[in-house]
Structures are given as C-alpha cells and as structure tokens.
C-alpha positions in Angstrom: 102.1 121.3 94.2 103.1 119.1 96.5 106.3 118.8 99.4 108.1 116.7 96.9 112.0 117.7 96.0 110.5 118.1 92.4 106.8 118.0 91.3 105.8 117.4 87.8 102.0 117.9 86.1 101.3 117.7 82.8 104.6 119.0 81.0 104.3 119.3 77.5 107.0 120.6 75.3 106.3 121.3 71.6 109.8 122.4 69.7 109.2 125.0 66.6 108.4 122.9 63.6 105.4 120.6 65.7 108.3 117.7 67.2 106.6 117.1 70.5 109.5 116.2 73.3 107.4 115.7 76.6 103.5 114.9 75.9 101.9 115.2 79.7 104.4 113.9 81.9 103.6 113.9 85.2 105.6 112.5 88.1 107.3 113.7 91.9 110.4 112.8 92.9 110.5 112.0 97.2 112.9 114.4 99.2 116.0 112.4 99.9 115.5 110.0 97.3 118.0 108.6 94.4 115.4 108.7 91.4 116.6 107.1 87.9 115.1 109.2 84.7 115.4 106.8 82.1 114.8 106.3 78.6 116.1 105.5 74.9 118.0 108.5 73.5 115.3 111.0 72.3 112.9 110.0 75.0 112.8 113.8 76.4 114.5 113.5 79.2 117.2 116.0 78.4 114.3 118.9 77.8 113.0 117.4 81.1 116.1 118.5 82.8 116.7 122.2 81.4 113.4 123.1 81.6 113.8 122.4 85.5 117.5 124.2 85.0 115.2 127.3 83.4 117.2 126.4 79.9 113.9 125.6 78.0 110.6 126.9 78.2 107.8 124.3 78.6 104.8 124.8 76.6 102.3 123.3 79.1 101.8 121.7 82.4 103.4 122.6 86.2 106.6 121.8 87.3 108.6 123.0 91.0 111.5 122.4 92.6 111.7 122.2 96.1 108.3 123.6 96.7 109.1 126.7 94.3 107.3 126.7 91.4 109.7 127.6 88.1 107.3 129.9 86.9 106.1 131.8 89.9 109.5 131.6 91.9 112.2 131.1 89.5 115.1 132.2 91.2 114.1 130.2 93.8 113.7 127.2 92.2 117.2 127.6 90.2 118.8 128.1 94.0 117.4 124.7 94.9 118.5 122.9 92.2 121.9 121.8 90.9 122.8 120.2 87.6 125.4 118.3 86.0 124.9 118.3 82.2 125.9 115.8 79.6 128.4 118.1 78.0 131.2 119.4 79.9 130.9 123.0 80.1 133.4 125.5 81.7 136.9 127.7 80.9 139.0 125.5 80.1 141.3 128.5 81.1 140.3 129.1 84.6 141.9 126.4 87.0 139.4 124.1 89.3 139.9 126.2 91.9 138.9 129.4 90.1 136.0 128.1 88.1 134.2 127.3 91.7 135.2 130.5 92.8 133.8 132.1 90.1 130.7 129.9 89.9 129.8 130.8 93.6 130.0 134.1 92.9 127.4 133.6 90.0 125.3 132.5 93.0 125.7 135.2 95.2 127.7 132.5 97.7 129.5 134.7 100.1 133.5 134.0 100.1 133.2 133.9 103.9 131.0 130.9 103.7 132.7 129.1 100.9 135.6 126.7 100.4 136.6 125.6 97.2 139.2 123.4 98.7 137.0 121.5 100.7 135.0 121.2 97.5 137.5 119.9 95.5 138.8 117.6 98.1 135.4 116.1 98.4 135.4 115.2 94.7 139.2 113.9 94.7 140.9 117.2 92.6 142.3 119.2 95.4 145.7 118.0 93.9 144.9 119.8 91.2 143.3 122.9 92.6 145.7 125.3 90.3 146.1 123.5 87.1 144.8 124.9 84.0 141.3 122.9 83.5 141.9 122.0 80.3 144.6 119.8 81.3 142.5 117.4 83.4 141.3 114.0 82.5 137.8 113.2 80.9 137.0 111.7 84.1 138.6 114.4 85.9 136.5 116.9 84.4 133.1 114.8 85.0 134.4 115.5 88.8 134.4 119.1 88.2 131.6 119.5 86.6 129.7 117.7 89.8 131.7 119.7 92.0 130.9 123.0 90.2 126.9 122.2 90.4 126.9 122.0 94.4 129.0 125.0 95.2 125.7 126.9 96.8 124.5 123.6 98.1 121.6 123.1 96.3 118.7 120.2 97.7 118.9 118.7 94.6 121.3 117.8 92.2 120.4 116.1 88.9 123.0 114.3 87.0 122.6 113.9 83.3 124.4 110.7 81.5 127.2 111.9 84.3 129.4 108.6 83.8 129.4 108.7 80.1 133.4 108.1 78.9 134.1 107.6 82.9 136.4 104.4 83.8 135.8 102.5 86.3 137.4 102.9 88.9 136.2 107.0 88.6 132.7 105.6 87.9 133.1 104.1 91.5 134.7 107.3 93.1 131.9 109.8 91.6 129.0 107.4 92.7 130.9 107.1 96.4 130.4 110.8 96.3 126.9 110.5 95.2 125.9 108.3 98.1 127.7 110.9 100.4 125.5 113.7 99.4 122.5 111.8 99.6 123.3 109.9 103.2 123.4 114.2 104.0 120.0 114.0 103.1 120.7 116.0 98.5 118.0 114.3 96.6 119.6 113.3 93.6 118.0 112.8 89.9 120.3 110.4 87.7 119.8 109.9 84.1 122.1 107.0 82.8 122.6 104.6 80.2 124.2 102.2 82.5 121.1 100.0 83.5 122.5 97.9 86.0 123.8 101.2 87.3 120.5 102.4 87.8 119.4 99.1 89.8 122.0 99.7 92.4 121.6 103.0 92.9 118.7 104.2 92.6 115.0 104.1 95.2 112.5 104.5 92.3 113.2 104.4 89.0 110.6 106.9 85.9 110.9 105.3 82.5 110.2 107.9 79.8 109.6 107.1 75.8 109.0 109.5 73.1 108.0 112.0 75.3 105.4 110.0 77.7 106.0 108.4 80.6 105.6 104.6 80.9 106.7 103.9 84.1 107.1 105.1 87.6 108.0 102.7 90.2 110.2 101.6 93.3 113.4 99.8 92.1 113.0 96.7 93.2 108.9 96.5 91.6 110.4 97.7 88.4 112.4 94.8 88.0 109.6 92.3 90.0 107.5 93.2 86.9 109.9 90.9 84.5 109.1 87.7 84.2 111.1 86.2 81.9 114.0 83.2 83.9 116.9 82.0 81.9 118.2 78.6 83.1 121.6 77.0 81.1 121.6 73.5 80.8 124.7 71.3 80.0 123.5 67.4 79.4 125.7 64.1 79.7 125.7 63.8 75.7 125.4 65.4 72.2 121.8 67.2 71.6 121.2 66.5 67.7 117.8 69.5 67.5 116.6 71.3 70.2 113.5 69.7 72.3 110.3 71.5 72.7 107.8 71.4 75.8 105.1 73.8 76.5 107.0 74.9 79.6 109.9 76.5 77.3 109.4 79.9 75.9 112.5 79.8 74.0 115.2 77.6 74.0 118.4 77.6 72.0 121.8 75.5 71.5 124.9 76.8 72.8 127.2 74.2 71.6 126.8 70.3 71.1 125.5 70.1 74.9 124.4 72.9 76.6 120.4 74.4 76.1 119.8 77.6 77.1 116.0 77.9 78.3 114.1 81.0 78.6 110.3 80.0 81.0 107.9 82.4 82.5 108.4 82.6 86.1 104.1 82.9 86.0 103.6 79.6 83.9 106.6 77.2 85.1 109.3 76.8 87.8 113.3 75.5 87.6 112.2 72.2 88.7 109.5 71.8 85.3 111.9 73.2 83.1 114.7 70.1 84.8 112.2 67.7 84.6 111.1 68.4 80.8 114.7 68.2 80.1 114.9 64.2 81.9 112.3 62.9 80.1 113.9 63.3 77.1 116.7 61.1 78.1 119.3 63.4 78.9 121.2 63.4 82.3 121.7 67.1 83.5 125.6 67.5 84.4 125.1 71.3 85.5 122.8 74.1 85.9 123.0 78.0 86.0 119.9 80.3 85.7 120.2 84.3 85.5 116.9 85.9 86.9 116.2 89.0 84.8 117.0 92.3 86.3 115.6 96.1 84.7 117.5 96.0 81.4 114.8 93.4 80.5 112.1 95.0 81.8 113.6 98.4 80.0 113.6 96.9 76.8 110.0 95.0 77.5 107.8 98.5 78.3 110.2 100.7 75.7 109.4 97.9 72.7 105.6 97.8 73.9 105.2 101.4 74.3 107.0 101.9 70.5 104.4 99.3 69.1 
C-alpha cells in the first residue's frame, strides 16, 4: 500500500443473499486533500465508508488508512480515521459537553490533553456546552456530530451526506470549519448530494455506480470532460417553429422569442450557433450561455454506466 491518507485495491463487498455493493473498487485519496465520493443513492459508497470505520466486513480486496492496513493494524487505522455518519447518533441525554468527554474517553484521549470547550467553540456550540443534546437544532446536531468525530484528532475525517436537512447559512459555517481543518493539513473525504457543493470544495472528485467505480479525477478535469454549452437566445420578433442547423444539438422555445440552444463545445462555437440564428432572419436582442459544470457530467457517466 501506498503513503496515501487512504488506499483502496480491489474492494469487493457481497451482502448475504448475493447483492453485490462494491465490485473491485480501487482508488487513493492524497494526504491533505478534499476528495468528493460520489454517486446515486445505492452506489456503495455508504459500505465504502464503514468498512474503513471497521462497521462492515469486506469480502475482498486491500484497503488502509493512513498507512495502516484495516486488517493487519486495525486499531490503528480506526485511530487515524474520523467519521461523521449520515444518521445522527449519540445520547440524546448527555449534554455536548459530556458526549465529547465521554467520546474521548472511548479513545483513550487523556483529559489532560483534551478540551471540549475549545472543541465546541471551534464548531459554534460552546453556548450550548450544558444543554441536554436532544434539545439542539438539526443543524446544531450535524455540528456535534463533526465535532464528536475529531475529539482524538484523527488525519482523516470523512463526512457522509453531512449537510443533509442543514440551512444555509449552517451549511456555510460547517464547511468554513471544513476548510479550517484541512488548511491544518486533516484530509477530508465528503460524500454529498449537493453537486455544486462538490465543485467548490473538493481537489479530486471518485464517482461510484452500482458498486464500480467510473470515475476518478481532479475537479476541474471532471467537469472539462462535459461538453455540452447552453446559449439563450431572445430575437427581435415572434419565432412560429423552432429552426434546425446541424450546429444545434437541441434547441427548444422558451416563450414566443427566446431559443434555448444546447451545441457541443467539440463540433461548434457561440459565434456558429449566433450566426445560424441571423441567417434565418432574426435579429439577436440578447444572449446568455451557462457552460456545464459536474452535475452534467454526473448524470452523463452515471446514465452511460447504467446502460
């Protein structure tokens, strides 16, 4: 295996009754990194994660975490690893304060050389360090949670859907933390379904689909790959049936004077599309295009891999 913050070969994971969730996946994710997981619900990514966390045994393949492999080294490679899980697990008795305490101690984190108001502060709850956990916000909680999964400062820390149900403006807070951690040099593994969440965030980006992986690539290649441009047209008078020209991929109406063009950026440019548009007799009044960004190329390799 290699130096990577997690190493994957080959992982295979065959549930009882034949359903086959991972089928020889095999990827690493680069120390410091923000890596996107992604995929359609049911993809395996979920199995992925807790068979890092040591929840799920795999049936075949390699997989370690920060250089520890999870079969040879397991404590060590649950040490190196922190994870925030869809659902929101803890006592909904303890307060924040408590449930850190409490999960530190699970890790063997000396009190000496742990502050759970620093912690919480970190993660915007110190105000409410002593209140009963079940009394916090949904978004409030998703905070916890995070919080809960770094108190023995783990190298990596994967966060699974962890903006589901989140507002805004929390969204925003949790991912300011995010960028914290990682600027300290915490690799971080995000599953979302928030693509354009994803885009910002994230270095490299894996795509995986009924259990295979179909993509592994840096962000901004990801996206490079679509090639599909949208321009919106609005002319100087009524359009009575939409034109065709060879340059157009698909075009539709959008009211009595506005076509909305969809070229290949590989076949035809703005300027073609414009110019295909004149010749028909129409005068162009405005023009906005929208380049396509990795929800299109999501959808493009999840449809082609399904086919």
């Amino acid at each position: 295996m290699t130096n990577a913050a997690i190493a994957i070969e080959g992982l295979c994971k065959t549930y009882q009754g034949g359903k086959r969730a991972l089928d020889g996946v095999s990827f690493e994710v680069p120390q410091g990194s923000v890596f996107g997981l992604l995929g359609p619900n049911g993809a395996g990514k979920s199995t992925l994660i807790n068979i890092l966390a040591g929840l799920v045994n795999k049936t075949e393949g390699r997989a370690s975490v920060w250089g520890f492999d999870i079969d040879a080294h397991p404590r060590n490679a649950k040490a190196s690893i922190g994870i925030v899980n869809q659902e929101i697990l803890f006592d909904p008795f303890f307060t924040p304060r408590e449930t850190l305490e409490i999960q530190a101690g699970l890790y063997g984190v000396r009190k000496e050389r742990f502050d759970a108001m620093a912690l919480l502060r970190a993660v915007h709850l110190e105000d409410k360090a002593n209140a009963y956990s079940r009394t916090l916000s949904g978004g409030m909680k998703r905070r916890l949670m995070v919080a809960k999964a770094m108190v023995h400062s783990p190298p990596v820390l994967v966060l699974d859907e962890p903006t589901a149900g989140v507002d805004v403006e929390l969204r925003q807070q949790l991912w300011a933390y995010v960028r914290e951690l990682n600027q300290r040099g915490v690799t971080v593994v995000l599953t979302t379904h928030y693509l354009e969440e994803a885009e910002q965030l994230c270095d490299r980006i894996a795509i995986i689909n009924h259990g295979r992986l179909i993509a592994n690539e840096p962000t901004r290649a990801l996206v490079g790959m679509a090639q599909e441009k949208v321009v919106e047209v609005t002319v100087d008078r009524d359009i009575p049936a939409a034109p065709v020209h060879d340059c157009f991929q698909k075009i539709e109406l959008k009211g009595e004077r506005t076509l909305v063009i969809t070229y290949r950026k590989d076949q035809a440019n703005a300027g073609q599309v414009l110019d295909a548009v004149q010749k028909d007799g129409y005068g162009i009044v405005d023009v906005s295009t929208r380049e396509a960004d990795l929800e299109d190329v999501f959808l493009n390799l999840t449809r082609a891999a399904s086919a």
